[in-house]
mmCIF entry with sequence, helices, sheets and N, C-alpha, C, O atoms, coordinates in Angstrom:
data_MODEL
# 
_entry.id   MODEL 
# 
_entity.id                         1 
_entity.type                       polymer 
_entity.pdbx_number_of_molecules   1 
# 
_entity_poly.entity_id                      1 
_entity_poly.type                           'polypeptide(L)' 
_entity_poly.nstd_linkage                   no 
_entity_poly.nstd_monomer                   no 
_entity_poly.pdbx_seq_one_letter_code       
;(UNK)(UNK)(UNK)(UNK)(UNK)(UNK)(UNK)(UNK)(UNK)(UNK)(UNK)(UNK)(UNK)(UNK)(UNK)(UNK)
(UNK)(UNK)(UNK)(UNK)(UNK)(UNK)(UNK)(UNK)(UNK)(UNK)(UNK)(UNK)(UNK)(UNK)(UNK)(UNK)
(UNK)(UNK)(UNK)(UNK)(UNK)(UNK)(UNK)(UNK)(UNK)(UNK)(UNK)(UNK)(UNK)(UNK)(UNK)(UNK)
(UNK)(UNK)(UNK)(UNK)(UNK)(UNK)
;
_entity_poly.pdbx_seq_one_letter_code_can   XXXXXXXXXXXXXXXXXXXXXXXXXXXXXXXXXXXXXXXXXXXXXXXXXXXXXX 
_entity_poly.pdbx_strand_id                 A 
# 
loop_
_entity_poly_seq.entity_id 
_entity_poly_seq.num 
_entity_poly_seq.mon_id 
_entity_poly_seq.hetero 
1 1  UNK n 
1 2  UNK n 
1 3  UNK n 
1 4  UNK n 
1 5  UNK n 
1 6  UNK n 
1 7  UNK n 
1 8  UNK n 
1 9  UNK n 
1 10 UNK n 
1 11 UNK n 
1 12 UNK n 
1 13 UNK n 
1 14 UNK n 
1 15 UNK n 
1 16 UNK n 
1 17 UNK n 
1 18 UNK n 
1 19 UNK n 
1 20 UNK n 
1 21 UNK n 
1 22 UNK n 
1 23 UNK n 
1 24 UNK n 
1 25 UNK n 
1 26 UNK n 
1 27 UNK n 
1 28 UNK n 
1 29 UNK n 
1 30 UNK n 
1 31 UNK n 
1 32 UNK n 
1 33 UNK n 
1 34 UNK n 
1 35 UNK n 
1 36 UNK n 
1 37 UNK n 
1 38 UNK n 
1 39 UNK n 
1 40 UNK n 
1 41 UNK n 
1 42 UNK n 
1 43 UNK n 
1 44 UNK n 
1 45 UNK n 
1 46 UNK n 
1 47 UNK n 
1 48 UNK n 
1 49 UNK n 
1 50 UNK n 
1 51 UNK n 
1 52 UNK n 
1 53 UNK n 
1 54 UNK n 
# 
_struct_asym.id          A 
_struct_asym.entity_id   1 
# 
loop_
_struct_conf.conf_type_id 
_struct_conf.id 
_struct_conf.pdbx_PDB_helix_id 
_struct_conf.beg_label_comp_id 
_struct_conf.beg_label_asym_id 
_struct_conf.beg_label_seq_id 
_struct_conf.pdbx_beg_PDB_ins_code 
_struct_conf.end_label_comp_id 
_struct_conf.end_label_asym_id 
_struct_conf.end_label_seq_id 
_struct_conf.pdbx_end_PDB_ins_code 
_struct_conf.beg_auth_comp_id 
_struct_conf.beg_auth_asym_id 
_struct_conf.beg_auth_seq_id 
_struct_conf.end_auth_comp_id 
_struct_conf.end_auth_asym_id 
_struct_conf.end_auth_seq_id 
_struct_conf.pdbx_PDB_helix_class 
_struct_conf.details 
_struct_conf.pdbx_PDB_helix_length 
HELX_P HELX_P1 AA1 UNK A 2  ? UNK A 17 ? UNK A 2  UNK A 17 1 ? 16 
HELX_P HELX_P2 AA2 UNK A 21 ? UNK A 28 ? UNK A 21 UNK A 28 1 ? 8  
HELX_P HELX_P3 AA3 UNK A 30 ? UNK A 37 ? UNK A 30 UNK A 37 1 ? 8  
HELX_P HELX_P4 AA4 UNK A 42 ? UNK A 48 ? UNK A 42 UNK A 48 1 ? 7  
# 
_struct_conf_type.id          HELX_P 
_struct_conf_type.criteria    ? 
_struct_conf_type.reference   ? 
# 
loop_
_atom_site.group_PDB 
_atom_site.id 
_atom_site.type_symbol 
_atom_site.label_atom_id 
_atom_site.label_alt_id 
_atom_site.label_comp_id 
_atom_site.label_asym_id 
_atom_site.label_entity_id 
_atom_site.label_seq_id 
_atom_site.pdbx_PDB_ins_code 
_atom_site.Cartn_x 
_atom_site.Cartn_y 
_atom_site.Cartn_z 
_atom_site.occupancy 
_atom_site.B_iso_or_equiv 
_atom_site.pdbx_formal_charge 
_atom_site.auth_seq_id 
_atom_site.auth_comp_id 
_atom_site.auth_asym_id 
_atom_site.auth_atom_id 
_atom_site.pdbx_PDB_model_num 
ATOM 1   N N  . UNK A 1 1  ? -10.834 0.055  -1.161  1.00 0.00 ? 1  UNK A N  1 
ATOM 2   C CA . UNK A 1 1  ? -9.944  0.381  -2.252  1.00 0.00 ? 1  UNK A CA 1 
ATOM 3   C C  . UNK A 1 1  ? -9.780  -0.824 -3.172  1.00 0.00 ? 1  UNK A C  1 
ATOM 4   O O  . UNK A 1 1  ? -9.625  -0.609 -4.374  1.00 0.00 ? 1  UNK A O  1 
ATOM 5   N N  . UNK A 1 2  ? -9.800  -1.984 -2.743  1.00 0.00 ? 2  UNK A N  1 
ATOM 6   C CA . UNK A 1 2  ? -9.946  -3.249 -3.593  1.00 0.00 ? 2  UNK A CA 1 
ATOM 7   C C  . UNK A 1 2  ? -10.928 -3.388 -4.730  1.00 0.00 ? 2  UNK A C  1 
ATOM 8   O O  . UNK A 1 2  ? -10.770 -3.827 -5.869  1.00 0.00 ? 2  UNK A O  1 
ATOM 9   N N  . UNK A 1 3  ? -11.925 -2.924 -4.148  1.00 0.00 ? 3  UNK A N  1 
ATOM 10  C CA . UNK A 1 3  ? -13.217 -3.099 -4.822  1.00 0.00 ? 3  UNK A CA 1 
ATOM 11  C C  . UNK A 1 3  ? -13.126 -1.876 -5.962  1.00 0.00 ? 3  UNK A C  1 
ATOM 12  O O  . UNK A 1 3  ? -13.771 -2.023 -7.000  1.00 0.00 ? 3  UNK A O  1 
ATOM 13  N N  . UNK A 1 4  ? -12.204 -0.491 -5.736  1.00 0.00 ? 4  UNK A N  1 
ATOM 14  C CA . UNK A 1 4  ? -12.407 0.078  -6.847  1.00 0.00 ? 4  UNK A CA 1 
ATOM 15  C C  . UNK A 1 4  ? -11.182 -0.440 -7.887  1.00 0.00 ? 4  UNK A C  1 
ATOM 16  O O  . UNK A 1 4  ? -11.083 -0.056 -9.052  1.00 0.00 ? 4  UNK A O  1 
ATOM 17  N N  . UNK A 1 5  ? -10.313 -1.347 -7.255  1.00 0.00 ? 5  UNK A N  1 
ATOM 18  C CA . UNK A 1 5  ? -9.211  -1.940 -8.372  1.00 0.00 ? 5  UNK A CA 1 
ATOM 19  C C  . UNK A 1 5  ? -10.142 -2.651 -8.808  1.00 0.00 ? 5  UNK A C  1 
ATOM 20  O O  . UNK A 1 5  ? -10.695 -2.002 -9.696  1.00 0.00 ? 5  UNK A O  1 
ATOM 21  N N  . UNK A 1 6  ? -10.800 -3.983 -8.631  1.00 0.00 ? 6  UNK A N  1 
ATOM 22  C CA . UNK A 1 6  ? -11.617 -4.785 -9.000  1.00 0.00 ? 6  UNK A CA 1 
ATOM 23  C C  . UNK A 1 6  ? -12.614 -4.428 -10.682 1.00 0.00 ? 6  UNK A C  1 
ATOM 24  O O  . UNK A 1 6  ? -12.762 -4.886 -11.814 1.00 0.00 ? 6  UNK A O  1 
ATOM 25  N N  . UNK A 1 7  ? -13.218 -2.946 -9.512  1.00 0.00 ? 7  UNK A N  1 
ATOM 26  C CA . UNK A 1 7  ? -14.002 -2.267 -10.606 1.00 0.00 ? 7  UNK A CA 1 
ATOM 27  C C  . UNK A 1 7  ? -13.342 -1.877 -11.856 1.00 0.00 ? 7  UNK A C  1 
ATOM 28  O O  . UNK A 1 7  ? -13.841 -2.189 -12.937 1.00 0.00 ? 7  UNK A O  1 
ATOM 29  N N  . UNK A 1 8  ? -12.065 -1.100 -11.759 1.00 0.00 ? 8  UNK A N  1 
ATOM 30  C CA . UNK A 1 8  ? -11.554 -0.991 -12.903 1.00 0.00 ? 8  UNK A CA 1 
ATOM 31  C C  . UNK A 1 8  ? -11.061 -2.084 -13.925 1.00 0.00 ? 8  UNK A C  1 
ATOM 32  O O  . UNK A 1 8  ? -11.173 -2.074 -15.151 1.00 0.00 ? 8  UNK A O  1 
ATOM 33  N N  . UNK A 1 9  ? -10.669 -2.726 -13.368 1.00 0.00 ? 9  UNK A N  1 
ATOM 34  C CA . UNK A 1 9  ? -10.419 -4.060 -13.894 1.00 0.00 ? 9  UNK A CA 1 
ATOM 35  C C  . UNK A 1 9  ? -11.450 -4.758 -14.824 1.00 0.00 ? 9  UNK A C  1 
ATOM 36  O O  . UNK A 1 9  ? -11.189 -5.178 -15.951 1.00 0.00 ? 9  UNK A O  1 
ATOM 37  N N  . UNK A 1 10 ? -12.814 -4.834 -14.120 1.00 0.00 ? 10 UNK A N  1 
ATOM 38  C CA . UNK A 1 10 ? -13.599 -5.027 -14.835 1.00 0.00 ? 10 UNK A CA 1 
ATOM 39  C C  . UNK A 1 10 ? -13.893 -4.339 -16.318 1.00 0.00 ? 10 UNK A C  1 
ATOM 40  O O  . UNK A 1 10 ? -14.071 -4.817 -17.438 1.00 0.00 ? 10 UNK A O  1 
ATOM 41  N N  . UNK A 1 11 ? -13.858 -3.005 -15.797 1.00 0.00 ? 11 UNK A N  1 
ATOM 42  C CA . UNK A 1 11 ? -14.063 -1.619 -17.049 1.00 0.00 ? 11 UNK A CA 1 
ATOM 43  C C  . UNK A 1 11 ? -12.888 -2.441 -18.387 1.00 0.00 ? 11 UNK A C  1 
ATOM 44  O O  . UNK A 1 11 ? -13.040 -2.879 -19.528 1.00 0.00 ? 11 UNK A O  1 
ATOM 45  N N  . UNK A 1 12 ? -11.750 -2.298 -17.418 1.00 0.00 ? 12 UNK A N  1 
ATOM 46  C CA . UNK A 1 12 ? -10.540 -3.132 -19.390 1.00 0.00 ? 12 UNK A CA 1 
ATOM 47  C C  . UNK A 1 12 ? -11.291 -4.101 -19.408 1.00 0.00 ? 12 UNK A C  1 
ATOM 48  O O  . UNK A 1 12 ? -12.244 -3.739 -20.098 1.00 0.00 ? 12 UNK A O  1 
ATOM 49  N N  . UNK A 1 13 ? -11.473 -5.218 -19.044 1.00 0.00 ? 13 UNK A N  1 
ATOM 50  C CA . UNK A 1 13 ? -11.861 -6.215 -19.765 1.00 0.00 ? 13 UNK A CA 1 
ATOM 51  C C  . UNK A 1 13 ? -13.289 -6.217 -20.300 1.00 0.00 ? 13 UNK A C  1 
ATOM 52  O O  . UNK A 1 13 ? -13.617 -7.135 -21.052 1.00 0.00 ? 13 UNK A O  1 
ATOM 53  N N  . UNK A 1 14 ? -14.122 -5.315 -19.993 1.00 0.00 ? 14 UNK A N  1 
ATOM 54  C CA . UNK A 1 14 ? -15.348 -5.048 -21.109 1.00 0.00 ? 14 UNK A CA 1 
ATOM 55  C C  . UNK A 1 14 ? -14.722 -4.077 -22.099 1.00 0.00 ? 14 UNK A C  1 
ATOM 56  O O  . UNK A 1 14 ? -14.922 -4.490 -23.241 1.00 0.00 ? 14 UNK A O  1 
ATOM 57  N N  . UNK A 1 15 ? -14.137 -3.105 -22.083 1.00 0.00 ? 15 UNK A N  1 
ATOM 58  C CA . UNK A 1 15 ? -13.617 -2.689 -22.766 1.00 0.00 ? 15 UNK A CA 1 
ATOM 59  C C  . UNK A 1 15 ? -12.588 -2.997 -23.755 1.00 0.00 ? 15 UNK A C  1 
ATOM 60  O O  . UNK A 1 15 ? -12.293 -2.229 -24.671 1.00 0.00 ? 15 UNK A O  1 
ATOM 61  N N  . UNK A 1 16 ? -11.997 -4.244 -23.534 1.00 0.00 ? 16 UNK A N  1 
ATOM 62  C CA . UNK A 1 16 ? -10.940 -4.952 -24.363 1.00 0.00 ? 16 UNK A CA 1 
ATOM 63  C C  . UNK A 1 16 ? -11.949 -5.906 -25.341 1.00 0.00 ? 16 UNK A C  1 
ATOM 64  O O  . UNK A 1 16 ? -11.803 -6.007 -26.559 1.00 0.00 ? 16 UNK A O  1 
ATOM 65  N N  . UNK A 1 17 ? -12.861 -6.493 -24.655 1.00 0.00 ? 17 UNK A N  1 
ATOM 66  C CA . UNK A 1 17 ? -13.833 -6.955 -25.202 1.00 0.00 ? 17 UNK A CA 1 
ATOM 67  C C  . UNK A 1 17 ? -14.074 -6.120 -26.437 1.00 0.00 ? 17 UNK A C  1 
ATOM 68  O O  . UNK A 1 17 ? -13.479 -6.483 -27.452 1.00 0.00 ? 17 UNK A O  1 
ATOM 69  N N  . UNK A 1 18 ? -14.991 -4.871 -26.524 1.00 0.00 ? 18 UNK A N  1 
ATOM 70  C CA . UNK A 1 18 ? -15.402 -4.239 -26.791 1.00 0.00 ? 18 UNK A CA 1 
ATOM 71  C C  . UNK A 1 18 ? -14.778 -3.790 -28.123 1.00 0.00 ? 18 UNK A C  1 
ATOM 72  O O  . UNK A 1 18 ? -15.428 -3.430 -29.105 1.00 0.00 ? 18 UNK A O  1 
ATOM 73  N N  . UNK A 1 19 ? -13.074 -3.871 -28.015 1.00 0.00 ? 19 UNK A N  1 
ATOM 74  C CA . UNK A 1 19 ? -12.659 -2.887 -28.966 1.00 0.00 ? 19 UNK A CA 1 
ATOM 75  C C  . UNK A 1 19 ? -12.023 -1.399 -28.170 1.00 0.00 ? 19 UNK A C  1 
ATOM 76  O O  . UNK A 1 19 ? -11.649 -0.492 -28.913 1.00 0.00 ? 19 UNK A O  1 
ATOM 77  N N  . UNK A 1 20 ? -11.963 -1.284 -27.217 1.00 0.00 ? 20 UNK A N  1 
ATOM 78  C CA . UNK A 1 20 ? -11.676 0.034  -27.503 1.00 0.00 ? 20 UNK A CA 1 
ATOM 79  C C  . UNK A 1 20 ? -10.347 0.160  -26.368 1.00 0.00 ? 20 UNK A C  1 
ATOM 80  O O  . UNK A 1 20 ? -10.306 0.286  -25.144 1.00 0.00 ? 20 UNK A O  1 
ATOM 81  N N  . UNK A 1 21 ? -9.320  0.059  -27.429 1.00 0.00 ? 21 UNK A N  1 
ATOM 82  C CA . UNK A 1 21 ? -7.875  -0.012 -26.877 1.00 0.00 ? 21 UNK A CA 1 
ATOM 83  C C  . UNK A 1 21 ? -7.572  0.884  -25.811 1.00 0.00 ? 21 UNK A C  1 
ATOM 84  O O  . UNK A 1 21 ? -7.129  0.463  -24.743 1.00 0.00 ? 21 UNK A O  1 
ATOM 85  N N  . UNK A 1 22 ? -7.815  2.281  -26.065 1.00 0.00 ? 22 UNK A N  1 
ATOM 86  C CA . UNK A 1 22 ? -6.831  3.117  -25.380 1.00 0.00 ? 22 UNK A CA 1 
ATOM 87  C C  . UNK A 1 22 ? -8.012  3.235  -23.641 1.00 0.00 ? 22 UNK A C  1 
ATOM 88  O O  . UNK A 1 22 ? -7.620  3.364  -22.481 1.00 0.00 ? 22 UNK A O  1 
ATOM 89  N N  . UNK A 1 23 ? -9.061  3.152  -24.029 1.00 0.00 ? 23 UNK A N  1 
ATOM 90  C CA . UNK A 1 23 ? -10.005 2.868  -22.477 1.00 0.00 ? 23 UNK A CA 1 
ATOM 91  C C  . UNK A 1 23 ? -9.608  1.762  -21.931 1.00 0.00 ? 23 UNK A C  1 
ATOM 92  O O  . UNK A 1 23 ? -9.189  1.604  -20.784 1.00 0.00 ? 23 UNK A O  1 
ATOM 93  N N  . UNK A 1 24 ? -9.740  1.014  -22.736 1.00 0.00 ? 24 UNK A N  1 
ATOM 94  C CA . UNK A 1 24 ? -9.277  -0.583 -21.651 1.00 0.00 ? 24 UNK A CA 1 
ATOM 95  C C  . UNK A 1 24 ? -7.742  -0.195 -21.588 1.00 0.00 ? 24 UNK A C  1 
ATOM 96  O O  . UNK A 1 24 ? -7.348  -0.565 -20.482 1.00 0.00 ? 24 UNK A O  1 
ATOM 97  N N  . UNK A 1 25 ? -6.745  0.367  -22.267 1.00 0.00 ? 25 UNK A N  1 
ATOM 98  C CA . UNK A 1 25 ? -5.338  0.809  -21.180 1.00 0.00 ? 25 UNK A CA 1 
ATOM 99  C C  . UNK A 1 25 ? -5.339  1.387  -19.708 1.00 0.00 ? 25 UNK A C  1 
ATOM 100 O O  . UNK A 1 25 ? -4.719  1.118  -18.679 1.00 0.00 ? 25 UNK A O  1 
ATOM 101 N N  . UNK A 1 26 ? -6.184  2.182  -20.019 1.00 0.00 ? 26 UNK A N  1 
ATOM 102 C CA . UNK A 1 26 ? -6.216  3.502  -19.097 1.00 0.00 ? 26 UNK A CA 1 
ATOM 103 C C  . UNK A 1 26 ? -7.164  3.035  -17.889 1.00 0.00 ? 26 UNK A C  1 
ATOM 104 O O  . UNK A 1 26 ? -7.105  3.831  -16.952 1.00 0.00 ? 26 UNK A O  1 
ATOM 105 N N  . UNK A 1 27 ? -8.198  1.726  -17.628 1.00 0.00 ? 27 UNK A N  1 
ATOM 106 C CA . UNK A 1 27 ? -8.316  1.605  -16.570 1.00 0.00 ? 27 UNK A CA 1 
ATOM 107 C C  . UNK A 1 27 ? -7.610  0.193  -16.196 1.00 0.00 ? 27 UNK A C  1 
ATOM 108 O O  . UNK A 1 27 ? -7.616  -0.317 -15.076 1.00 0.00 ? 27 UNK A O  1 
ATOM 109 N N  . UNK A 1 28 ? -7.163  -0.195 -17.053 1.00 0.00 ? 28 UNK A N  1 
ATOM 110 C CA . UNK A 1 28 ? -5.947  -1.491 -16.888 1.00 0.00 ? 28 UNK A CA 1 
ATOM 111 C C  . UNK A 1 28 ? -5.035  -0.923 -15.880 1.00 0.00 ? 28 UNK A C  1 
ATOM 112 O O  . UNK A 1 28 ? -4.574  -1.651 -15.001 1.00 0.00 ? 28 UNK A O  1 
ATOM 113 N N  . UNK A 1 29 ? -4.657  0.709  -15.968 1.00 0.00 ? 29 UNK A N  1 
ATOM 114 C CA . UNK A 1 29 ? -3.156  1.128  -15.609 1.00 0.00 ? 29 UNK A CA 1 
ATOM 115 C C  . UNK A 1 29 ? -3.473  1.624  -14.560 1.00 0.00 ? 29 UNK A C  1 
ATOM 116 O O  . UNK A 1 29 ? -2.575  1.908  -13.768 1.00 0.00 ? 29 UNK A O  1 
ATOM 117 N N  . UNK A 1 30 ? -5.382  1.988  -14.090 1.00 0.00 ? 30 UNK A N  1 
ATOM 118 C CA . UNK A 1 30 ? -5.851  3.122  -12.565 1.00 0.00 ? 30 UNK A CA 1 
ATOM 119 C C  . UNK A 1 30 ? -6.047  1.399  -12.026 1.00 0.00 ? 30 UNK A C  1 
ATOM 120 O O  . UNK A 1 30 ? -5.302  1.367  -11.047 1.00 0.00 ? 30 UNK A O  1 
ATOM 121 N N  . UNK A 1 31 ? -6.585  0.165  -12.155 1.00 0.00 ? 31 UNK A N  1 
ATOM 122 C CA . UNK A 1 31 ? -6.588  -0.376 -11.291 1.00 0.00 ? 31 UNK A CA 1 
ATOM 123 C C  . UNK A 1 31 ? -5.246  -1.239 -10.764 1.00 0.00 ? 31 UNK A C  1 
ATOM 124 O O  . UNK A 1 31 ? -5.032  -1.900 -9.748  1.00 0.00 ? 31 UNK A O  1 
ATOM 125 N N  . UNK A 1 32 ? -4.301  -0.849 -12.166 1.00 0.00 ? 32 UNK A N  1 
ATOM 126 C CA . UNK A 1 32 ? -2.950  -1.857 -11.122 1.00 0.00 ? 32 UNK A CA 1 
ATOM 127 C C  . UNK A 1 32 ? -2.814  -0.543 -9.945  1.00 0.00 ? 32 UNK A C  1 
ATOM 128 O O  . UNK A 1 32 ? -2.796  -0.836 -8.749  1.00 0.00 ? 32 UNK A O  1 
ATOM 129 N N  . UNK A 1 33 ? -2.749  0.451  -10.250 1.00 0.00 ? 33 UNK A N  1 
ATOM 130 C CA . UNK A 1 33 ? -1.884  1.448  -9.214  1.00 0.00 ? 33 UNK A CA 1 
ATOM 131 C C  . UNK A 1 33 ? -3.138  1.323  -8.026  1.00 0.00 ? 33 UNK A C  1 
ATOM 132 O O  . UNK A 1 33 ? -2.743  1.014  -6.902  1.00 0.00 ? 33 UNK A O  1 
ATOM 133 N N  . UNK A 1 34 ? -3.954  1.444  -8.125  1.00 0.00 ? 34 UNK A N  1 
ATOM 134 C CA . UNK A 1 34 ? -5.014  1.245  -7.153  1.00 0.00 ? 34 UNK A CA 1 
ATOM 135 C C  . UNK A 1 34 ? -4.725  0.086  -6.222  1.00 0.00 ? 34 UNK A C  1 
ATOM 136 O O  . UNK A 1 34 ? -4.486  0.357  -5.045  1.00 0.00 ? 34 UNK A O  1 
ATOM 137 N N  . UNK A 1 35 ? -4.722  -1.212 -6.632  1.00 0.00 ? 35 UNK A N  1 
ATOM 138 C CA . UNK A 1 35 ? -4.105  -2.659 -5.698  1.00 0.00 ? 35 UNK A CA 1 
ATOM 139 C C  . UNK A 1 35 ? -2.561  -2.336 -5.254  1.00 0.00 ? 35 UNK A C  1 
ATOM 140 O O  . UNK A 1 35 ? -2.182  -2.540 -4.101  1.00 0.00 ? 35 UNK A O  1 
ATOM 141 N N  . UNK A 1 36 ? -1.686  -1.800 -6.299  1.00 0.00 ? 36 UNK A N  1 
ATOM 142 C CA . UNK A 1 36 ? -0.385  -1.699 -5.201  1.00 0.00 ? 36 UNK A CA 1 
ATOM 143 C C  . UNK A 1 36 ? -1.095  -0.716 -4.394  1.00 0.00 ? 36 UNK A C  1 
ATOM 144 O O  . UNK A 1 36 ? -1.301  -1.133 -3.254  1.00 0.00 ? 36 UNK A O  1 
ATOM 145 N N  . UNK A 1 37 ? -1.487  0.330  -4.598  1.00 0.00 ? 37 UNK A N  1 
ATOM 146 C CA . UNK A 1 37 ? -1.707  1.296  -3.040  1.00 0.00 ? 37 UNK A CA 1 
ATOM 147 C C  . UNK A 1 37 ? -2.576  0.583  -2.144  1.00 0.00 ? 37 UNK A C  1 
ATOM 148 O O  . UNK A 1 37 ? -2.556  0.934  -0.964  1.00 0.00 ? 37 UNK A O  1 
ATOM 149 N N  . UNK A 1 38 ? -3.384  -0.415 -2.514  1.00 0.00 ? 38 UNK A N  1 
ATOM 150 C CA . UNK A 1 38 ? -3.926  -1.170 -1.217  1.00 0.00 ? 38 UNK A CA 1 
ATOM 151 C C  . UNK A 1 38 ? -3.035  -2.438 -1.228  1.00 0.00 ? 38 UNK A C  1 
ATOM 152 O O  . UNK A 1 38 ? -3.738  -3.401 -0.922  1.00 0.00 ? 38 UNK A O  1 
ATOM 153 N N  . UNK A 1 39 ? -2.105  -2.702 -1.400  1.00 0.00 ? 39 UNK A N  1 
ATOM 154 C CA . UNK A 1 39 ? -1.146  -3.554 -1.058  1.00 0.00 ? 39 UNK A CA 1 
ATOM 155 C C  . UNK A 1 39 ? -0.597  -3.236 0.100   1.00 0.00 ? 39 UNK A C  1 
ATOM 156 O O  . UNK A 1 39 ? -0.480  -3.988 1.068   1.00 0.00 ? 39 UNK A O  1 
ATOM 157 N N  . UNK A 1 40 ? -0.203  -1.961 0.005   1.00 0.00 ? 40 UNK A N  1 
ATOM 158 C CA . UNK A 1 40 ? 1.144   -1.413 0.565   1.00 0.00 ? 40 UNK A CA 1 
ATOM 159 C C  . UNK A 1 40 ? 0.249   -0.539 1.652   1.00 0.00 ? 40 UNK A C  1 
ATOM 160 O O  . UNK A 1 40 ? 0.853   -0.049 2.606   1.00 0.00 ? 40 UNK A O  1 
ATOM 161 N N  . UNK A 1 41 ? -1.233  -0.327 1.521   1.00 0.00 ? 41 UNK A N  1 
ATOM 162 C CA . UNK A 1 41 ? -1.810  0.141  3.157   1.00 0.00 ? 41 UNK A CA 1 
ATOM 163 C C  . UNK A 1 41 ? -2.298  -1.392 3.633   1.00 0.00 ? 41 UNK A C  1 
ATOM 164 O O  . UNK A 1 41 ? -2.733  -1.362 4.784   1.00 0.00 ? 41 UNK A O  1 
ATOM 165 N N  . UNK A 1 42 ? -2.326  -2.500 3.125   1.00 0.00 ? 42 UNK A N  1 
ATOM 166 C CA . UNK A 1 42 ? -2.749  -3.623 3.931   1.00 0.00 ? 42 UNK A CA 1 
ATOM 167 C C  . UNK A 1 42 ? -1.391  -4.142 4.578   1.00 0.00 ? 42 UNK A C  1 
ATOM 168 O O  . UNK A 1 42 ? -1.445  -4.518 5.749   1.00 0.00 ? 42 UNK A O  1 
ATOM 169 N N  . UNK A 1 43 ? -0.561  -4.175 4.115   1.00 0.00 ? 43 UNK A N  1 
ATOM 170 C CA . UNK A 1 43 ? 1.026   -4.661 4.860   1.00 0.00 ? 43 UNK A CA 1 
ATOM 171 C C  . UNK A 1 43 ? 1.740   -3.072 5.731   1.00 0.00 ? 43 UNK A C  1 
ATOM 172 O O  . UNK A 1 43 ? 2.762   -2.867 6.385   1.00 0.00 ? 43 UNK A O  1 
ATOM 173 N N  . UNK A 1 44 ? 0.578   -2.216 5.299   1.00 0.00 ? 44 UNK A N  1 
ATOM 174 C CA . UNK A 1 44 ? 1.145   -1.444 7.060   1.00 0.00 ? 44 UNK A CA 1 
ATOM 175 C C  . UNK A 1 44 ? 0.441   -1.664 7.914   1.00 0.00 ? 44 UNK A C  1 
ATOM 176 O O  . UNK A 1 44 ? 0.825   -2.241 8.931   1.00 0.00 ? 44 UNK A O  1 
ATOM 177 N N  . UNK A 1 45 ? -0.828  -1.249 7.721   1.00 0.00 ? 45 UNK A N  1 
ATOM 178 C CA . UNK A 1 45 ? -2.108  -2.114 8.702   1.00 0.00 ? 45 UNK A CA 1 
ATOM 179 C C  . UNK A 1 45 ? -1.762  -3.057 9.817   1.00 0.00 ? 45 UNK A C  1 
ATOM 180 O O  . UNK A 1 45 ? -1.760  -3.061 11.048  1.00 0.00 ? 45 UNK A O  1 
ATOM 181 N N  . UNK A 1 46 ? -1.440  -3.941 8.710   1.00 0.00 ? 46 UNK A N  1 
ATOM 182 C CA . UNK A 1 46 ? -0.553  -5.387 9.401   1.00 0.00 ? 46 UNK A CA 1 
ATOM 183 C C  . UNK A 1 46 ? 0.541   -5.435 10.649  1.00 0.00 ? 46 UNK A C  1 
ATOM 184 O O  . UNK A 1 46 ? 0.541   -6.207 11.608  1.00 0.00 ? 46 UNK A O  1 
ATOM 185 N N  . UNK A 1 47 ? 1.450   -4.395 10.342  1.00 0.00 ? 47 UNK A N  1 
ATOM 186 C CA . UNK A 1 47 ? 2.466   -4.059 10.764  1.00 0.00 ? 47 UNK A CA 1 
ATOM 187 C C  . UNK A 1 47 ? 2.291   -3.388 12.239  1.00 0.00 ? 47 UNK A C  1 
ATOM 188 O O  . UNK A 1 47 ? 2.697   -3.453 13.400  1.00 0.00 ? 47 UNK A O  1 
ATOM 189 N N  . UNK A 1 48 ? 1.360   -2.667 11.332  1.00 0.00 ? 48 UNK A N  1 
ATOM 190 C CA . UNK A 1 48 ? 1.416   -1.474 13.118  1.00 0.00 ? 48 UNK A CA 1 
ATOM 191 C C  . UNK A 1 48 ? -0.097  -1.550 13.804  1.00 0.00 ? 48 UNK A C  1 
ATOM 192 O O  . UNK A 1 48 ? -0.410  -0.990 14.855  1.00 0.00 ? 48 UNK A O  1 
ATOM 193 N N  . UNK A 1 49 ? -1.078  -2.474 12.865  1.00 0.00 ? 49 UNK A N  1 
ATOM 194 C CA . UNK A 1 49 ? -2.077  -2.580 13.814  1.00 0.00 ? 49 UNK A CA 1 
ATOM 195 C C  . UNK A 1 49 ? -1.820  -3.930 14.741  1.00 0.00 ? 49 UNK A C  1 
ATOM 196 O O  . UNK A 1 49 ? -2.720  -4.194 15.538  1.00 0.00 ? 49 UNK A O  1 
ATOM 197 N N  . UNK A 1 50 ? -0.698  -4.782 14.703  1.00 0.00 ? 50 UNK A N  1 
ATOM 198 C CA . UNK A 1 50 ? -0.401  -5.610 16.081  1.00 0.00 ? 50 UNK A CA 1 
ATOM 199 C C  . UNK A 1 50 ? 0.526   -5.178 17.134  1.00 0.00 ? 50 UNK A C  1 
ATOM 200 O O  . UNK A 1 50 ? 0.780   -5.939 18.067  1.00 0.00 ? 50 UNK A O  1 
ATOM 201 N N  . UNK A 1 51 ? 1.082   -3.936 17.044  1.00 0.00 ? 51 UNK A N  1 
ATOM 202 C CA . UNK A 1 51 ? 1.766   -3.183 17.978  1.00 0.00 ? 51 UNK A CA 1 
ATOM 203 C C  . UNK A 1 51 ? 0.673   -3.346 19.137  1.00 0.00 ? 51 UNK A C  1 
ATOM 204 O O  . UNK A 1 51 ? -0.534  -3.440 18.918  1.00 0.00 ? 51 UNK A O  1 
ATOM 205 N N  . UNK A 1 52 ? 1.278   -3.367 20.414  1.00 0.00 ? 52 UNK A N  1 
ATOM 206 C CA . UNK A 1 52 ? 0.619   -3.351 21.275  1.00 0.00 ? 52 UNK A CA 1 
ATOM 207 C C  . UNK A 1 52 ? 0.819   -1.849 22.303  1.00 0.00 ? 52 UNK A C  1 
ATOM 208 O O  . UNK A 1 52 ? 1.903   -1.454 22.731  1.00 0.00 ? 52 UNK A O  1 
ATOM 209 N N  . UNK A 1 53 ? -0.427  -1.230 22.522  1.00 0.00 ? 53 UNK A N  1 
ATOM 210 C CA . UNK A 1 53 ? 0.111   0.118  23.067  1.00 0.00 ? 53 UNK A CA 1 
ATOM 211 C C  . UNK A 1 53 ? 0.456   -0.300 24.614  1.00 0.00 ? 53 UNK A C  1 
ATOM 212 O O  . UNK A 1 53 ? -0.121  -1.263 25.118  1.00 0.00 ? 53 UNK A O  1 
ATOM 213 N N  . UNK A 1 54 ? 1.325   0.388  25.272  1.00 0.00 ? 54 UNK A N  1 
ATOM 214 C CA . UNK A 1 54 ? 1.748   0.198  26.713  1.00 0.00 ? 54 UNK A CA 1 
ATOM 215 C C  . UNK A 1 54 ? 1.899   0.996  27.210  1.00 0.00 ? 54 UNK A C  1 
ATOM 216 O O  . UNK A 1 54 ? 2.246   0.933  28.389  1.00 0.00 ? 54 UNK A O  1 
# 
């Protein structure tokens, strides 16, 4: 999931490059929401993959 924030990320900034405002918004705005949602599955991960089963 990183790698498709990454990717988008990339897309605005060729696209900001480029000129073309409302594309470089629109994957500016899919890759922030993309990194918080792998934010927030890497700090559960975290959480409950050191639970130890017993």
């Amino acid at each position: 999931m990183l790698r498709w924030a990454i990717t988008f990320f990339v897309v605005a900034l060729i696209a900001a490059v480029l000129g073309f405002g409302g594309i470089a918004g629109a994957a500016a705005g899919i890759a922030k929401i993309l990194f918080v949602v792998f934010l927030i599955l890497f700090v559960v991960s975290l959480i409950f993959g050191r639970r130890a089963v017993v």
